[in-house]
C-alpha positions in Angstrom: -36.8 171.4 -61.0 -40.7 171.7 -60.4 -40.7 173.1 -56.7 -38.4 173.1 -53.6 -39.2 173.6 -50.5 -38.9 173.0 -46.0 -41.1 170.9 -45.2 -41.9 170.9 -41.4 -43.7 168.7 -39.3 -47.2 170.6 -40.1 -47.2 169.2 -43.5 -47.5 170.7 -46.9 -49.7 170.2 -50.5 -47.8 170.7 -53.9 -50.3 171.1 -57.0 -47.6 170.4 -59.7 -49.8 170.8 -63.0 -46.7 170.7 -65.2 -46.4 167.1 -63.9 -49.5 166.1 -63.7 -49.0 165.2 -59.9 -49.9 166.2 -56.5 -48.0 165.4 -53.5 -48.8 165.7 -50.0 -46.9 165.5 -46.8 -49.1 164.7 -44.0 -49.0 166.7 -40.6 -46.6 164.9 -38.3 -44.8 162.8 -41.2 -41.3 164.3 -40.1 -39.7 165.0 -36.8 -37.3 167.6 -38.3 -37.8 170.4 -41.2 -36.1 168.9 -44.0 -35.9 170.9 -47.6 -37.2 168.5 -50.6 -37.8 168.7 -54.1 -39.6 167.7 -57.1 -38.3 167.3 -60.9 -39.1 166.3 -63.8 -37.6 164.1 -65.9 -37.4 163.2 -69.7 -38.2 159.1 -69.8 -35.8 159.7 -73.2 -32.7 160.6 -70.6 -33.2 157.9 -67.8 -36.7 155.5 -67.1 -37.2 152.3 -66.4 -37.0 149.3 -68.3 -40.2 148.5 -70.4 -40.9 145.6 -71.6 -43.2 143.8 -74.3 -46.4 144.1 -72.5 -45.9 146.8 -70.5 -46.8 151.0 -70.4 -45.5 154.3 -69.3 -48.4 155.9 -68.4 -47.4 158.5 -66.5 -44.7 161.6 -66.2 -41.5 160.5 -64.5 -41.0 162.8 -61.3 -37.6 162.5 -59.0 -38.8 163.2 -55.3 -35.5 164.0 -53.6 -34.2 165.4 -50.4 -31.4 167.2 -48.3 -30.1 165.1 -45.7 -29.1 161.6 -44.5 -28.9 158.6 -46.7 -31.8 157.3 -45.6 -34.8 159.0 -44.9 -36.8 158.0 -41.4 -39.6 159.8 -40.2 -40.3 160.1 -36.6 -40.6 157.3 -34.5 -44.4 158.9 -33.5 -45.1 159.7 -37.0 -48.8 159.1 -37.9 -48.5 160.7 -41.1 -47.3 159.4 -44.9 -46.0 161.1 -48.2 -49.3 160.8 -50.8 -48.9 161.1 -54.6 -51.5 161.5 -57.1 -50.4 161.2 -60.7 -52.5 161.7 -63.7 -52.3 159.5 -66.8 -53.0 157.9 -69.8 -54.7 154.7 -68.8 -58.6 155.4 -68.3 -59.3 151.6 -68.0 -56.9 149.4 -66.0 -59.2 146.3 -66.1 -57.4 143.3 -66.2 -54.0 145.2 -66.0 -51.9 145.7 -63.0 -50.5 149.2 -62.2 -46.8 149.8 -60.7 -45.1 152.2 -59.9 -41.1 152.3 -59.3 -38.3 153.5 -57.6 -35.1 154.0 -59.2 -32.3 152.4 -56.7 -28.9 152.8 -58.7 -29.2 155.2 -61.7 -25.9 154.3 -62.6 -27.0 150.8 -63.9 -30.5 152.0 -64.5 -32.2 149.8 -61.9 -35.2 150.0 -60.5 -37.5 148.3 -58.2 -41.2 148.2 -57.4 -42.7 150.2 -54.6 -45.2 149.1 -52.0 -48.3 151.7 -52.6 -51.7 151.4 -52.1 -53.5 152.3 -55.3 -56.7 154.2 -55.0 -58.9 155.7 -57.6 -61.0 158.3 -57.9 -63.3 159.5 -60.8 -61.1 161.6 -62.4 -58.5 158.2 -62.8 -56.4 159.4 -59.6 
């Protein structure tokens, strides 16, 4: 485990260098405090499928949380949950980047998330 912590409704950064990944929780994102954390894992123990023409570029993280099954922020929430991860890739031309969500880790499945890649100079 990389960090754990309460997160309340003012927010909070994590600077996670062993990951390579920041994570912020905007201000008014959750209703209630709720206590998350970050690992690491090994893409030898448990990562997704790769195919012919595909890349892990990436560490593998695990963003989890105490609480209810499903995880709803406020019904006024103006905030979101941003990730930054560093990688490998310093030219995605022509390529298309994803990143996943593991939904049974039983039957190693996983599906693509809805993100809105941005990049900055540093390939962020």
């Amino acid at each position: 485990m990389l960090l754990r912590d309460e997160i309340t409704d003012k927010g909070d950064t994590w600077n996670l260098p062993e990951a390579g990944a920041f994570i912020t929780f905007s201000p008014g994102f959750l209703k209630e405090p709720l206590w998350v954390s970050c690992s690491m894992w090994s893409p030898r123990s448990l990562s997704p499928p790769i195919g012919s023409n595909e890349l892990l570029v990436s560490n593998l993280i695990e963003l989890s949380y105490e609480g209810p099954p499903t995880l709803e922020s406020g019904e006024a929430a103006t905030g979101c949950i941003t990730m930054g991860l560093l990688h490998s890739a310093s030219d995605f031309e022509g390529y298309e980047v994803v990143i996943k969500k593991l939904v049974d880790q039983e039957n190693n499945e996983w599906e693509d998330l809805e993100t809105r890649i941005m990049w900055n100079s540093a390939g962020i």
